[in-house]
C-alpha positions in Angstrom: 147.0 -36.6 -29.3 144.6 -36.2 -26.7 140.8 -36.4 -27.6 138.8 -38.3 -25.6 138.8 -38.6 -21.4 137.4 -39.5 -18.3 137.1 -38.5 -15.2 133.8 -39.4 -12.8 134.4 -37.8 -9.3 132.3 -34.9 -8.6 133.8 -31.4 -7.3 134.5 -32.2 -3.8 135.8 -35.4 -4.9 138.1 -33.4 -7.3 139.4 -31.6 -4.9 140.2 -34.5 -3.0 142.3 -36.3 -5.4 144.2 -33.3 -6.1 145.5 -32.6 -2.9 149.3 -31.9 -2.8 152.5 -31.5 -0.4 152.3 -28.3 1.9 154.8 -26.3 1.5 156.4 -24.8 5.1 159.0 -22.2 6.0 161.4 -23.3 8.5 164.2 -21.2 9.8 167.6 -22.9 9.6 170.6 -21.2 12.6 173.9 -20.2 11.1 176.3 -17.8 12.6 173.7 -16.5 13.8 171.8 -15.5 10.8 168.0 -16.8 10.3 167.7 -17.0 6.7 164.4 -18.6 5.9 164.4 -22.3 3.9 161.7 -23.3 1.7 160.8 -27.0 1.5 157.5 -29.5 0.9 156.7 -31.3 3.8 155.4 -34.6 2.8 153.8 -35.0 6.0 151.2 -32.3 5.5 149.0 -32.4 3.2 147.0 -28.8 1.0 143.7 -29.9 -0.4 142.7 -27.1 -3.3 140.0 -24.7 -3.0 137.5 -25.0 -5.8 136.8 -22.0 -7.9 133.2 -21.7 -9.5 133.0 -19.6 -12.5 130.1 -18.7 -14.3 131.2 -19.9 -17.8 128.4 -18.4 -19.8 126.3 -21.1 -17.8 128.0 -24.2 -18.3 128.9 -27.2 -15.8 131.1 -29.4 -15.4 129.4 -33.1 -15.3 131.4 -35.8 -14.0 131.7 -38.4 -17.1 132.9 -41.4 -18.4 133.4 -39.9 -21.9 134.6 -36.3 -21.7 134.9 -34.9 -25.3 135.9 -31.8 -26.6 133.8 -28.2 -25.7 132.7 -30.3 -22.6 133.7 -28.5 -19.4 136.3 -29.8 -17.3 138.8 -29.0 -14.1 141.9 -27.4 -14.4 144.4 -27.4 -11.5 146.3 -23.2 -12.0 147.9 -21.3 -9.4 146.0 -18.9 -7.4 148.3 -16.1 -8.4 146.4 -15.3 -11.2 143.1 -13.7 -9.8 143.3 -10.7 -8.3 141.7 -12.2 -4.7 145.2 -14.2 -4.9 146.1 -12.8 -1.4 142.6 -14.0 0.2 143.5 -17.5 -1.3 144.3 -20.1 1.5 145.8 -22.5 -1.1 148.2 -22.2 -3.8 146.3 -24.4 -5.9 142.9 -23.8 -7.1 140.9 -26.4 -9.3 138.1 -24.2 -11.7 135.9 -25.4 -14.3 137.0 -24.4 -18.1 135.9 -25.7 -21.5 137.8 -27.9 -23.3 139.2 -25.8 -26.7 140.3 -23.1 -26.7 137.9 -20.1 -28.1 140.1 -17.9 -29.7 140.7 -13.9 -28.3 139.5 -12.5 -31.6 136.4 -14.5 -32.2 133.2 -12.4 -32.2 129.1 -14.2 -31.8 128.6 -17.7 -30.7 131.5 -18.8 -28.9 130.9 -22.8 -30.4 131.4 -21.3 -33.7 134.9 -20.4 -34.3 135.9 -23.3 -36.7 138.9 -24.3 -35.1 140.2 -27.4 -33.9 141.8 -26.1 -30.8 141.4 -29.3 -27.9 145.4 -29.9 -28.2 148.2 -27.5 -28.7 150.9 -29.0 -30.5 154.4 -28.5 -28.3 156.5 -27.5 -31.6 154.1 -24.8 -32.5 153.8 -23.1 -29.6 155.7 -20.2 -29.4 154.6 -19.6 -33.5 150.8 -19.9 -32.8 148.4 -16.8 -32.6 146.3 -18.5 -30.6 148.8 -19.8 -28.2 151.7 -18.2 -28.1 149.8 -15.1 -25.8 148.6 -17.1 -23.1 151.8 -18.8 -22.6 153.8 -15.7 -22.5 151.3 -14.4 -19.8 152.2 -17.4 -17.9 148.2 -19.1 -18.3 149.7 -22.7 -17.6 147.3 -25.2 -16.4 147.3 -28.9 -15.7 144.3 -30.5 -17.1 143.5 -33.9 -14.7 141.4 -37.3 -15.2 141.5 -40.6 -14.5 142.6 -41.1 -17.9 142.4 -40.8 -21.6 141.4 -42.3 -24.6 143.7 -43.1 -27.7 142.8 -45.0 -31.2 145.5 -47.1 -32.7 146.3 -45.5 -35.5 149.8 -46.5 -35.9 150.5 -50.3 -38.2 147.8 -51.0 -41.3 145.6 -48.3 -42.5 142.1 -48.6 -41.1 138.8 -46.4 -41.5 138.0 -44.7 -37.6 135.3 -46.8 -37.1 137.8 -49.9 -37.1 140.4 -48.6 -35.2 140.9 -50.1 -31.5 140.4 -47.9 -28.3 142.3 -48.1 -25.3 142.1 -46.3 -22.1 145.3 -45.0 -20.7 146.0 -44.0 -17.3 148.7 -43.6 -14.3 149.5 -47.1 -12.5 147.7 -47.7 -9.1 148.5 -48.2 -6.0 147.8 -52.6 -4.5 144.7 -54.0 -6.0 143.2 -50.6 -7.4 142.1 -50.4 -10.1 140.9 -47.1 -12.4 137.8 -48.7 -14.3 136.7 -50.1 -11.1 135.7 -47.2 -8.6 135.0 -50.1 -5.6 138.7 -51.2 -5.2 140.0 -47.1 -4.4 138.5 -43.4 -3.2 138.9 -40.4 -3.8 141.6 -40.0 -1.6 144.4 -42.3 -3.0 143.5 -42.4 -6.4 146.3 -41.4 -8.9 144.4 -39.0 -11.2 146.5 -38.3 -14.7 147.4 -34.7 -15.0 148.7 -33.3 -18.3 149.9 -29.8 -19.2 148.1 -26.7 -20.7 147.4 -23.9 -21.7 144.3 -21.2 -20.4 142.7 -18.1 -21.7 140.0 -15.9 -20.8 136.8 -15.5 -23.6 134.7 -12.5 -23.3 131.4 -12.0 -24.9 129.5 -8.9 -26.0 128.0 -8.4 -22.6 131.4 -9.4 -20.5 130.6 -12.8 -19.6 133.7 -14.9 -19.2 134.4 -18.2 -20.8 137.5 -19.9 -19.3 138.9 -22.6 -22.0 141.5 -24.9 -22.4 144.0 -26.8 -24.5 146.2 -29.7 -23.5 150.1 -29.6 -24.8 151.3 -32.5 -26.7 154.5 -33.5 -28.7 155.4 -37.0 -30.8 155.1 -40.1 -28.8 157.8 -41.7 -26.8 158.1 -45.7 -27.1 156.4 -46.1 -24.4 153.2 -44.9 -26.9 154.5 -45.0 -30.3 153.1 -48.2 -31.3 149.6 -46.8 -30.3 149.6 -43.3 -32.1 152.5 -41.2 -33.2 151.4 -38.2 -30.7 151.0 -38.1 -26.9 149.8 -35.5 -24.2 152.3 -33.5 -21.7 152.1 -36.2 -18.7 153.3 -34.6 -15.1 154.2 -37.3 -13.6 156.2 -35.6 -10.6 154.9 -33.0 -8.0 158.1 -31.2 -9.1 157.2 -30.7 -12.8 153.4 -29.6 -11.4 155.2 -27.1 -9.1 157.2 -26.3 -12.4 154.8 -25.5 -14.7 152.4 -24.3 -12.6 154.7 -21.4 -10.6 154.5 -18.6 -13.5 156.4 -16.2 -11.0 159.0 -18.3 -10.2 160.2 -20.8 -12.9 160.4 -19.2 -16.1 158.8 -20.0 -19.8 162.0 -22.0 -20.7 162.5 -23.6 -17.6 158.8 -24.4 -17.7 159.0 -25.9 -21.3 161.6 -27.9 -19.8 159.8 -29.6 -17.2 157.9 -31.4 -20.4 159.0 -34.8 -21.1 157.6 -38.2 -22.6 156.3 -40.1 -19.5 158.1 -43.0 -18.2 155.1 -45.2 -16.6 151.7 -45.7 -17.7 149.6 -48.5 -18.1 146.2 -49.2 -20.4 143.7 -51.8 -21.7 141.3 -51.8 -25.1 138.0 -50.7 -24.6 134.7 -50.9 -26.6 133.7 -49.1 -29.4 131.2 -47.7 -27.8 133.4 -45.1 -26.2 133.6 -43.9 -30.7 130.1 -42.2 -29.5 130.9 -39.0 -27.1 127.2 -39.2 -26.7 127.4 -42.4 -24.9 127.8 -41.7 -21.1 127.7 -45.5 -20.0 130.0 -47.1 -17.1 131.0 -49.3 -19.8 133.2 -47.2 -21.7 135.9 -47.5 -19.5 135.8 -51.1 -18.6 138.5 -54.0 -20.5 136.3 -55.2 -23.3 136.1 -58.2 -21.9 134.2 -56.6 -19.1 132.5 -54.6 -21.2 128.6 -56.1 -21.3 127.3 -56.1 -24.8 125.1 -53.2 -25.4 121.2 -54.6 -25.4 119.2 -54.9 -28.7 116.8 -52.3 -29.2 113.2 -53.3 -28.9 111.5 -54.3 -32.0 108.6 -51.8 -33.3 104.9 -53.2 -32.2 104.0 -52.8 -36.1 106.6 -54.5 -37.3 106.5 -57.2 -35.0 103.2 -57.8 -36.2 103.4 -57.8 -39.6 106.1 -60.3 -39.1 104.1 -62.4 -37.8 101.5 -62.8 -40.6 104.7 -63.2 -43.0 105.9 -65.9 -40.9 102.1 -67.5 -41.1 101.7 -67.8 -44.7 105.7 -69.2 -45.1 104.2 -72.0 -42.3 101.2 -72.5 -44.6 103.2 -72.6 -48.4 105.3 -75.0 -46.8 102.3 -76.9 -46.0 101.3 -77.2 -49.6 104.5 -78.3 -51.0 104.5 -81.0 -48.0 104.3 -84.8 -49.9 101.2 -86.4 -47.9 101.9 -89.5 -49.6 105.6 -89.8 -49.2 106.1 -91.2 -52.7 109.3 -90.6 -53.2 108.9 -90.7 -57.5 106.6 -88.3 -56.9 107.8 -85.6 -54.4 109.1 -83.4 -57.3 105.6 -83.6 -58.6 103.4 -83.0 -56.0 105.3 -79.9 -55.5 105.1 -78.8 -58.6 101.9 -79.0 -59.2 101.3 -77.4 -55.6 103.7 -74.0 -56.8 101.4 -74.3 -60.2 97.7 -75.2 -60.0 96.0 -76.0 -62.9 92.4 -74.8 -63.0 89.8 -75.2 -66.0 87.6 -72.9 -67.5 84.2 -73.3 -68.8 85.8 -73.3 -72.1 87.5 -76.3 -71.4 90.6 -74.7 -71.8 93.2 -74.6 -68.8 94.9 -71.8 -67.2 97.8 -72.1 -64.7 97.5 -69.9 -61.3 101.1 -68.3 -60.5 102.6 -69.3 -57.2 101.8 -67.3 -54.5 103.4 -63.9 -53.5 105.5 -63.7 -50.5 104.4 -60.5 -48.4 107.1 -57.7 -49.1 107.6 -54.7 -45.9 106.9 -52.2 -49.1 102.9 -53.6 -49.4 102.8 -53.6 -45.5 103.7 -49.9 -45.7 101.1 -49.6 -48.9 98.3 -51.3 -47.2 98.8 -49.4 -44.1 98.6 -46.1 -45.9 95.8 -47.0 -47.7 94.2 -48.0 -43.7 93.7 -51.4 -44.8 95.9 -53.4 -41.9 93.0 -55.7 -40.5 95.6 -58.7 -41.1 98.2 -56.9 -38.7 95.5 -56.6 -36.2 94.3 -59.8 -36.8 97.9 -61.1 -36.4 98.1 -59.1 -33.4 94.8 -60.9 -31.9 
């Protein structure tokens, strides 16, 4: 399962980190003949041409907590649009929507009601939804610096107590993926996982492009983490693969998916629960991880805490023993919790000990606009 990511580079960053093996025609002499060869050279380097689409309006943001019907790039071949032959690249990185909006939904396109951000592998060909775009050969591969999974696997635990983890392609030397100081753009291993694309169009012909990401149950490598992980592409083969919808076909192409063999992750903080929290932090170790600050405390409440904490200071100063007698020190503060008083009847009446303030008569007396002790605690 894939439900969570991250990825912070901006566009021309993107493009950067997805740059891939040329590949060259050479002509190979035999008998004569000069039949034409194929190959990647590994010497030269294609950098991806960016692709803006209009998307109903929508951006892509670089983030450190990407959630689902955020927009994203996608890595697809440039076969697909019909300006495919003024292309310079094979490769072209767009922006598209995470979840897929399905062909035959009508109004808002947020309201469909699916859950459609991964497409499970064993399902595929059976799916409405899914089964068209792969058979029109809309394979994409969704990239980041990696994703975020919840232990679900061992003892039963609500989501709120499950642990997070961040999990991402190994790095090259001393790089490391939650710390953007110690690589660049340029030789950073981004992870890139398999899907699936489709066009949405409105009532006005607006486009939405949208995506899901393939998954299938978890290898060892993951199991003990959750019991589903995404399509990993590990090899610039199997992004060659599933990405050439002329060439390889929708078998061979299914082939090409496999559990992946190397990745690496660490636990993260809770915070990261919270797709509306944006902060470096989520994709830190949690021991790196700085704990979030305390809110400030309300200026009203402040102060009426104040005048609570004054007349605890002075109650305790009545049931204080002046005379240190220890006989009587249970006395003294008795008779300081109950005062006696007489009346002109001679009779005597005993005073109740006195009421600690409650936050419900704070909020009484400040309806009523009697608060002169909060300003006076204020003062």
């Amino acid at each position: 399962m894939c439900g969570r990511t991250c990825l912070t580079l901006d566009p021309d960053q993107v493009i950067c980190a997805c740059k891939y093996p040329k590949k060259t025609v050479k002509k190979e002499q035999d008998g004569g003949e000069e039949p034409k060869v194929k190959h990647e050279d590994e010497s030269s380097m294609e950098t991806p041409e960016w692709r803006a689409e209009f998307n109903l309006g929508r951006r892509y943001q670089a983030s450190y907590n990407i959630a689902p019907t955020d927009i994203t790039p996608v890595i697809v071949s440039a076969a697909h649009f019909s300006d495919a032959a003024e292309q310079k690249c094979a490769r072209v990185v767009m922006p598209m929507m995470w979840g897929m909006i399905p062909f035959w939904h009508q109004g808002d396109y947020r309201r469909h009601g699916l859950t459609t951000n991964n497409c499970r592998l064993e399902h595929l060909m059976d799916s409405k939804l899914y089964r068209g775009p792969f058979k029109r050969g809309q394979r994409c591969v969704v990239i980041c610096e990696g994703f975020y999974e919840w232990q679900t696997a061992g003892p039963a635990k609500k989501p709120s107590e499950r642990e997070a983890y961040l999990v991402y392609v190994p790095q090259d030397g001393d790089a490391k993926i939650y710390d953007k100081s110690t690589w660049s753009p340029g030789d950073v291993k981004l992870l890139r996982m398999a899907g699936l694309f489709d066009v949405w169009e409105d009532e006005s012909g607006d486009k939405m492009y949208s995506y899901s990401i393939i998954t299938f149950q978890s290898s060892k490598i993951m199991s003990w983490m959750h019991y589903r992980m995404p399509a990993i592409l590990e090899t610039e083969q199997q992004m060659n693969d599933w990405l050439d919808f002329k060439r390889v076909t929708d078998s061979e192409a299914l082939a090409t998916l496999r559990p992946a063999t190397s990745l690496k992750w660490h636990r993260v903080a809770k915070m990261v629960n919270n797709s509306r929290n944006k902060s470096e932090e989520c994709n830190k170790p949690i021991e790196l991880a700085a704990k979030p600050a305390k809110p400030p405390m309300n200026k009203t409440m402040m102060a009426w805490l104040n005048v609570r904490m004054k007349r605890e200071d002075q109650i305790k100063l009545e049931q204080s023993d002046p005379s240190g007698d220890e006989e009587d020190e249970g006395a003294e503060k008795s008779s300081a919790l109950t005062k006696r008083r007489s009346s002109s009847d001679g009779s005597e009446s005993i005073d109740s000990p006195a009421k600690r303030p409650r936050f419900r008569d704070f909020k009484k007396a400040a309806a009523l606009g009697d608060i002169s002790e909060v300003k006076s605690a204020e003062r």
